[in-house]
N, C-alpha and C positions, 0 to 999 in steps of 0.2 A: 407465320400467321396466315399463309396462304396454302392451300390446298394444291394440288399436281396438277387439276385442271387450270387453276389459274395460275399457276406456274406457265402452264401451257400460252395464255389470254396472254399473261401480260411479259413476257419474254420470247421466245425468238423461233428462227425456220431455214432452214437453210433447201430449196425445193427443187426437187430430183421427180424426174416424171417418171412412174411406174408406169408399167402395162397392165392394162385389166388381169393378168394370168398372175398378177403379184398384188393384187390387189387386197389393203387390209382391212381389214372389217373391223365393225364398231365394239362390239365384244372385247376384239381382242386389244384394242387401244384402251380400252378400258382397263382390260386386264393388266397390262403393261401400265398403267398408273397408279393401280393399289400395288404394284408389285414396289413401283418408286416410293407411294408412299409406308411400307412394309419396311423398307431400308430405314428411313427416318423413324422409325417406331411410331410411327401414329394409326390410331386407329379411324374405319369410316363404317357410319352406316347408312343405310339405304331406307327410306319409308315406303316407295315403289318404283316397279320396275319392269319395262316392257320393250321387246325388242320383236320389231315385225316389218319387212318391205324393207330392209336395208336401213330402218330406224332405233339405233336403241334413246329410251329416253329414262332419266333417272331423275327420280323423284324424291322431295327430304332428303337431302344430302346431310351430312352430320360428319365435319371433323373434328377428331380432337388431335392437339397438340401434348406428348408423354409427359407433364408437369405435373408435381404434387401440389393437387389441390389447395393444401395447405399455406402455400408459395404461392400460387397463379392460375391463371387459365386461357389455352386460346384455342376458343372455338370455331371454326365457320360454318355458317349456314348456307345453302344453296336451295333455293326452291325448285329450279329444275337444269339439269343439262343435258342437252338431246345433240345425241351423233349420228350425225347422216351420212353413209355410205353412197362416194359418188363417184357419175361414171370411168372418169380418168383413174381411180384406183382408190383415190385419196376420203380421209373421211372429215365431213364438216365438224366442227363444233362453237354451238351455241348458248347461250345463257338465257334460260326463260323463267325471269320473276328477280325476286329478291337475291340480292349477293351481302350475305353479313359474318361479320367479325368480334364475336366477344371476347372482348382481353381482360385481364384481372392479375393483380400483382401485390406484393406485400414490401413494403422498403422502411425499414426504420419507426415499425412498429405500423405504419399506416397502411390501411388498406383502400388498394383504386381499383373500380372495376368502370368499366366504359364498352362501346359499341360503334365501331365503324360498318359503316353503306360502302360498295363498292360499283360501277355503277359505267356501263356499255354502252356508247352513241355510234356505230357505224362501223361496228364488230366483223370481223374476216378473218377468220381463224383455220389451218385446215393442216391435218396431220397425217404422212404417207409415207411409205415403207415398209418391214416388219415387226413385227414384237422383238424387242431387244436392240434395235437395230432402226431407232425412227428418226424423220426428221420435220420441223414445224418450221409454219408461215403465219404470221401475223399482221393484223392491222387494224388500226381505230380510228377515226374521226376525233374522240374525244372519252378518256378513260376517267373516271373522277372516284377521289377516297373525301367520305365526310364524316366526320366527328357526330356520331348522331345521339349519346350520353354520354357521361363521365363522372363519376362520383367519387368521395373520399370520405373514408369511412359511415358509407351510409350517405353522407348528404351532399346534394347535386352544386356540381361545380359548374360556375356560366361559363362555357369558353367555346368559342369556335373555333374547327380548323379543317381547312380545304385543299384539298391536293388535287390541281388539274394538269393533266397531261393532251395536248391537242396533237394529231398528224403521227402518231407512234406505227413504226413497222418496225418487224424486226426478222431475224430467221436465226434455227437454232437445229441440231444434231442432239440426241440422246441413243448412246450407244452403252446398250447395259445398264449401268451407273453412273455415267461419264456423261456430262450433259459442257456445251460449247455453245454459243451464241454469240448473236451481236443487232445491232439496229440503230437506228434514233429516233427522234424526238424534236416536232418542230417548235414546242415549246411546254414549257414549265412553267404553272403559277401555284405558291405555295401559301395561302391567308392564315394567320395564325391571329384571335383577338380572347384575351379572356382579363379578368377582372375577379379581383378579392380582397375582402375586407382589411383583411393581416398584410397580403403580400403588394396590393397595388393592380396595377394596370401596365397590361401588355398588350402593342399591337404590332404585328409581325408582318411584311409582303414581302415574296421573295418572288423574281422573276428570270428565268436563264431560256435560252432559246438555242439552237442549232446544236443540241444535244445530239452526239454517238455515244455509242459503247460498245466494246467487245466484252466478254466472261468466259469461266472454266469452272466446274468443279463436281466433283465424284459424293453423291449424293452417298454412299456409302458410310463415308466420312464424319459428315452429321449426325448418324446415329448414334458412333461415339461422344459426342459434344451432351448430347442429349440425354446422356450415361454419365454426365458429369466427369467427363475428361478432358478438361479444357488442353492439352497438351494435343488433343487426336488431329486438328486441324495442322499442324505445322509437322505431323508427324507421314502426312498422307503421301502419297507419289504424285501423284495428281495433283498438282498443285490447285488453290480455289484464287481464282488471279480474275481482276478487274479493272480495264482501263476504259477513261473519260473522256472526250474531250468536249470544250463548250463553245457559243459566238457570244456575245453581247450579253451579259446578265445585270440586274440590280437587286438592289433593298433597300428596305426603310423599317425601323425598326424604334418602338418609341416605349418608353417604361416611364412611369410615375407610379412612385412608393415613400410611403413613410421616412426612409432615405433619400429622398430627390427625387430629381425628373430627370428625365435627360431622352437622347435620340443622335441614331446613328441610320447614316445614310452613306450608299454606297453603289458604284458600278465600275463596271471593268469590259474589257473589250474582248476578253478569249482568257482561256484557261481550261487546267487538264487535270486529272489525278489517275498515280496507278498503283495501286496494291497486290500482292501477290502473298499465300502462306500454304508453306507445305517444304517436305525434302526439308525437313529440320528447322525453316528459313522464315523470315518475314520481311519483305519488301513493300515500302510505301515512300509514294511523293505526292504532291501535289504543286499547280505553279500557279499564277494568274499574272495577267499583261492588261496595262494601261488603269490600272487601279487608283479609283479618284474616293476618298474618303471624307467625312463631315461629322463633326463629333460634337453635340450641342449638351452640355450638363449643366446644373445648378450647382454644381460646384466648382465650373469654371468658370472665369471672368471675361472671356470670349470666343467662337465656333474654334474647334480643332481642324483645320483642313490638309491633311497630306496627300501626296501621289507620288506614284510609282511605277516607273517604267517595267521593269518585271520583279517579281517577288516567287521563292521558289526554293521546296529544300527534297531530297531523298534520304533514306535513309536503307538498308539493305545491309540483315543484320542474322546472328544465328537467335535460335530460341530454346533449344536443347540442348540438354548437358553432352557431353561428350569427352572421353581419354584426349582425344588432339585436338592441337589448336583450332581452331576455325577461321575463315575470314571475316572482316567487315569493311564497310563503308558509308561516309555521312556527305553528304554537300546541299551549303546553304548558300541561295546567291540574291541578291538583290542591286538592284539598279537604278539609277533615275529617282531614288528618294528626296522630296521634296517636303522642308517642311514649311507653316504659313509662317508669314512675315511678323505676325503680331507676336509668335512664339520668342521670334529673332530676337524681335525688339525688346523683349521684358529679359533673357540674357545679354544682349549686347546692343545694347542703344546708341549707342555712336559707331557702327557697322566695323568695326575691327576684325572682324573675322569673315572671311570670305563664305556666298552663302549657295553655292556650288551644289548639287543633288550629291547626297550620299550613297557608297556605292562599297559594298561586300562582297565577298568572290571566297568561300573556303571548302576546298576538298580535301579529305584524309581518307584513309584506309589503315591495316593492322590485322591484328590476329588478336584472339582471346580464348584463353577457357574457359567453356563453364561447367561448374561443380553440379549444379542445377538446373532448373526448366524455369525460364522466365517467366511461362504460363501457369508457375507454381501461382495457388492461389495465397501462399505464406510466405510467396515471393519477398513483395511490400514492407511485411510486415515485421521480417526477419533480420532485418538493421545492419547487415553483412556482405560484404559484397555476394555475389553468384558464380565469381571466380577471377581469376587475372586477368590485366593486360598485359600481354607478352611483346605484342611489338606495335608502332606507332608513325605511318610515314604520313606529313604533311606535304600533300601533290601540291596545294596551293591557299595561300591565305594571301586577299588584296582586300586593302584599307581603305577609304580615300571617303574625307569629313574634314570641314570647317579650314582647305586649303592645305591640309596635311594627307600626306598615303602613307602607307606604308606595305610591305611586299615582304615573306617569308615563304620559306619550304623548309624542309628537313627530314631525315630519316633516322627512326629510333629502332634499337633491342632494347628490351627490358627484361629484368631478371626479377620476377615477383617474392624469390626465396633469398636475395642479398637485403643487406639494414638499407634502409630507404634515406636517400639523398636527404631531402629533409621532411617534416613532421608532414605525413600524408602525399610526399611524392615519392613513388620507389625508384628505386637505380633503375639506371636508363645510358645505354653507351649509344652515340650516333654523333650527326653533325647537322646545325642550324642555320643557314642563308637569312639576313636581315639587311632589309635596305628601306632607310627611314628618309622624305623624304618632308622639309617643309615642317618637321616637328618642333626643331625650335623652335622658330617664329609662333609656331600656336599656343606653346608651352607661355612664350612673353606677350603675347595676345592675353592668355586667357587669367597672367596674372594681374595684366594690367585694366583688366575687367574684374579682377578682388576675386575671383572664381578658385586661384592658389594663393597660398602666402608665402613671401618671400622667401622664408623657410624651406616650404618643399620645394619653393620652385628651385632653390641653391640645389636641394637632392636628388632632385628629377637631373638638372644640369648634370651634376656630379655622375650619378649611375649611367647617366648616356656617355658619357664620355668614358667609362671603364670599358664598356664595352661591345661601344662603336669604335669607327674611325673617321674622321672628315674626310669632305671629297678635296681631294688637292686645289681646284680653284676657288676655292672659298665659300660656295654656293653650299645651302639648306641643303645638304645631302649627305646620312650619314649611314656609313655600310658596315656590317659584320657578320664574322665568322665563328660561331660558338658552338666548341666540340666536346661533350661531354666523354671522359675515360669510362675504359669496364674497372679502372682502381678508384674510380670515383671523383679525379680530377676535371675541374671546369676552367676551359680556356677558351680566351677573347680575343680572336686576333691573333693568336700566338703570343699571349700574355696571359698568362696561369693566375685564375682568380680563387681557385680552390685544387 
């Protein structure tokens, strides 16, 4: 939705002092911007144009984004941008008048068309090197995006929404197609408020501060996406890879509707996120630390309060088919999970069970084929797998709730073309580490909170004992070794269960 120019504004610099004798001119930075936006298939036009004394200024700017009509639209408008060639080599650029954005979409029969203002308080922008070969510096005082219509089908929807960005620099390299960057941001505030008859009332703050970021990605790329190849990004060399990190954020967030009312309130003290897609691949995480939660509904019968020491998962995974195996990998951790006392107390009101932060720890890795492109769009829809899992090693799973842990690893083969162990698990030869610690006691805790019946709890007893083993001194602690055969035999211990 953003033009090259403000690709320029509102991303990054990395700043190399040219000599005057290498000195690029306004023209040609220009030129070098329809050539980037020429990649992306978009088109621009010009309503006037004058270039004189080392000034070029451009006038009625007009982009369009390649979208059938019929689907959507995103336009921008530019009233003027003027580039001033300066002494040290480098050339300014400025924004004079209006900066707007009409968007327009179709989903589910409805049609929205709407209008953002984009909008410059204490602009520093300056771009040097050569065509092909540049590099930008940026700065703001204060960058602002504002919701200035918004309709559905035909009739206007109340809603506001404000994007402030205060203290932003950044520096960035565009080499060819290949654009890199990075900066930050000394704060975020995001207001979101709107209101409707059918759906209710929403209102939205969102506030995060001590923002960085680094980026990568081959502008080339995109033109395939834009050709409806949703596969072309994960297929590129280049990969398109962005990471975050933040200081102190909140929110506040509140809905009443025909369904209830309710509000959620929330801050954290730092947190990161990183994505990455390309070379066949998709990598994504995100983490946050010191996370304090507040969950108020009409259909609960008192505030929800949790916290948590850190919360945090990655994922790094293939996305296209391929003849061999591939790698992957997942890990999900959390810490210091607290939940409020009033939760406790409506399960376990004579304190039986120990009320300790809950705490998760699991990493895995394997191999897979896929038959397919995950970024099939008939992906979803196709009720089949995309291909096998071939192998399956558990680096680590840690337990630890309500005074009980528990601790596993193991490492699988699996055979996708032998008859599956049982209904929807295929054979799998390898070996399990389990060590259970504290589960009895919670098993006779939690029946004698009525939570099991004497029943299960006899078969919970029962299956633990097949195959576990006690620790010799007597103590809550019960260990095993279960190794699954390539003839499909399962043993516990060295006691043959199957």
């Amino acid at each position: 939705m953003t033009i090259r120019p403000t690709l320029m504004a509102c991303a990054t610099v990395a700043t190399f002092l040219v000599s005057p004798a290498s000195a690029l001119t306004a023209p040609e930075l220009w030129d070098d911007w329809r050539n980037s936006l020429g990649l992306l298939g978009q088109e621009v036009e010009i309503a006037n144009q004058s270039y004189d004394s080392g000034v070029l200024r451009l006038e009625g700017i007009t982009q369009r984004m390649p979208i059938d009509p019929e689907v959507g639209r995103n336009i921008t408008f530019i009233d003027a941008l003027v580039l001033t060639e300066q002494s040290d080599g480098s050339v300014r650029i400025e924004i004079d008048g209006e900066y707007r954005v009409d968007f327009g979409g179709v989903s589910g029969g409805d049609r929205s068309d709407g209008s953002l203002s984009i909008s410059f308080d204490g602009l520093d922008s300056n771009a040097r090197g050569a065509p092909g070969d540049l590099s930008y510096d940026f700065g703001a005082g204060l960058v602002e995006v504002a919701l200035d219509t918004l309709s559905v089908n035909g009739e206007p929807v109340p809603v506001e929404f404000s994007l402030a960005a205060t203290g932003l620099s950044s520096t960035s390299t565009q080499t060819d197609s290949v654009y890199a960057g990075g900066g930050q941001v000394d704060a975020l505030a995001l207001v979101v408020n709107a209101s409707d008859p059918n759906t209710g009332v929403l209102e939205m703050n969102y506030r995060l501060t001590q923002l960085e970021f680094q980026g990568s990605a081959n502008y080339a790329d995109f033109a395939a996406l834009g050709a409806n190849d949703p596969s072309a990004i994960f297929r590129a060399e280049t990969p398109t890879a962005l990471t975050t990190t933040h200081g102190p954020m909140s929110f506040h967030i509140v809905t009443d509707s025909p369904q209830g009312a309710g509000a959620v309130s929330g801050q954290a003290t730092s947190g990161s996120l990183e994505s990455e897609f390309g070379r066949g691949r998709a990598l994504y995480g995100a983490g946050v630390a010191g996370l304090i939660l507040e969950i108020v509904s009409s259909d609960a019968p008192f505030p929800i309060d949790l916290q948590a020491d850190q919360l945090g998962f990655r994922v790094d995974a293939p996305m296209l088919a391929a003849a061999d195996p591939q790698p992957f990998a997942a890990a999900l951790a959390i810490s210091g999970l607290a939940l409020p006392d009033a939760l406790w107390s409506m399960v376990d009101p004579t304190g039986l069970l120990a009320r300790d932060p809950a705490e998760l720890s699991l990493q895995l890795a394997g191999l897979a084929r896929l038959d397919r492109d995950l970024s099939d769009p008939d992906f979803a829809a196709a009720g089949t797998p995309p291909g096998a899992l071939l192998a399956l090693k558990l680096d680590r799973l840690s337990l630890a709730i309500a005074g009980a842990a528990a601790q596993a690893s193991g490492d699988f083969n699996i055979n996708p073309d032998a008859p599956p162990m049982l209904d929807g698990v295929p054979a799998a030869s390898g070996q399990l580490e389990l060590e259970l610690r504290g589960v009895g006691g919670l098993l006779q805790n939690l029946a004698s909170l009525g939570a099991i019946d004497p029943a299960n709890l006899m078969g919970a007893q029962m299956m633990l004992g097949m195959i576990t083993a006690p620790a010799a001194d007597g103590s809550d602690v019960m260990t095993s070794t279960i190794q699954l055969g390539e003839d499909g035999s399962v043993t516990a211990n060295g006691t043959r269960l199957r």
